[in-house]
C-alpha positions as CSV (number, residue, x, y, z in Angstrom):
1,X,0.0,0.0,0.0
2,X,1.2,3.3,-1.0
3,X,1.1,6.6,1.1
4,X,1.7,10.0,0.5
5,X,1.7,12.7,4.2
6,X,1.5,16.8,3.0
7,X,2.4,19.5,5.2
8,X,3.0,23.0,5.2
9,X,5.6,24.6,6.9
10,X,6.8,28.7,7.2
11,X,10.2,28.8,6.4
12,X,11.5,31.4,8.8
13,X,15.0,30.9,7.9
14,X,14.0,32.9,4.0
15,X,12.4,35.7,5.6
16,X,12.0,38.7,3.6
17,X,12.6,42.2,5.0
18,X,9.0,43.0,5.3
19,X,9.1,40.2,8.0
20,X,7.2,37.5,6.0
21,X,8.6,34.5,4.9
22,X,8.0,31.4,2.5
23,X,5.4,29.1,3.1
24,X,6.4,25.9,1.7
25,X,4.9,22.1,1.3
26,X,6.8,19.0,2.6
27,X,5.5,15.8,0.7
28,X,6.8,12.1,1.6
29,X,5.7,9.0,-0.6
30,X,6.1,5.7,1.1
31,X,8.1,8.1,3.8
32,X,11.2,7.6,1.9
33,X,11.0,10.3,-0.9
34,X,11.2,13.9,0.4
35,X,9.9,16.9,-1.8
36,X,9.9,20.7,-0.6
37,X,8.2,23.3,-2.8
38,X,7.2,26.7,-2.4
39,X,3.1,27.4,-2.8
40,X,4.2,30.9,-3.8
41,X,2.5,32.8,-0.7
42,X,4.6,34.5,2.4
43,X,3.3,34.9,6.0
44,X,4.4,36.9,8.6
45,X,5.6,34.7,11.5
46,X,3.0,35.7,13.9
47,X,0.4,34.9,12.0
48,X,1.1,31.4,11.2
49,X,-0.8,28.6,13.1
50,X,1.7,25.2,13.3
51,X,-0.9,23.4,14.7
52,X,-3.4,24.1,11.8
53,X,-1.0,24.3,9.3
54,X,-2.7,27.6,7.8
55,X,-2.8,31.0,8.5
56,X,-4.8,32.5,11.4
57,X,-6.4,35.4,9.1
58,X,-6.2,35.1,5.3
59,X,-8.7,32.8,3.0
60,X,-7.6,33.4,0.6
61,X,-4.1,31.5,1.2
62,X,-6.1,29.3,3.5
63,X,-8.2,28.4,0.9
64,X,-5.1,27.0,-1.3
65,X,-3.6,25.0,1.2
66,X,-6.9,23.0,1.9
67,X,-7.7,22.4,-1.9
């Protein structure tokens, strides 16, 4: 049986001067093949939710991650 785990991740370390960084995708296939993309939105650090894996106040970013 195959399986494929997403997340997303802010990558604070790319942080922009404007304070907002990279939010990027981790995907693992059979948990042996790593791939790390950008989605092509930033967030500022505080507004990032780890748990939730989404922004705490913008759909429309939100919206693209769950879709």
């Amino acid at each position: 049986m195959h399986s494929l785990k997403i997340n997303y991740f802010l990558d604070t370390e790319r942080e922009n001067s404007a304070g907002e960084a990279p939010i990027r995708i981790r995907s693992r296939f059979n948990s042996d093949k790593l791939i790390v993309r950008s989605t092509g939105y930033v967030c500022k650090k505080d507004n990032w939710n780890v748990a939730k894996q989404k922004t705490k106040n913008d759909p429309t970013v939100n919206t693209y991650l769950e879709g």
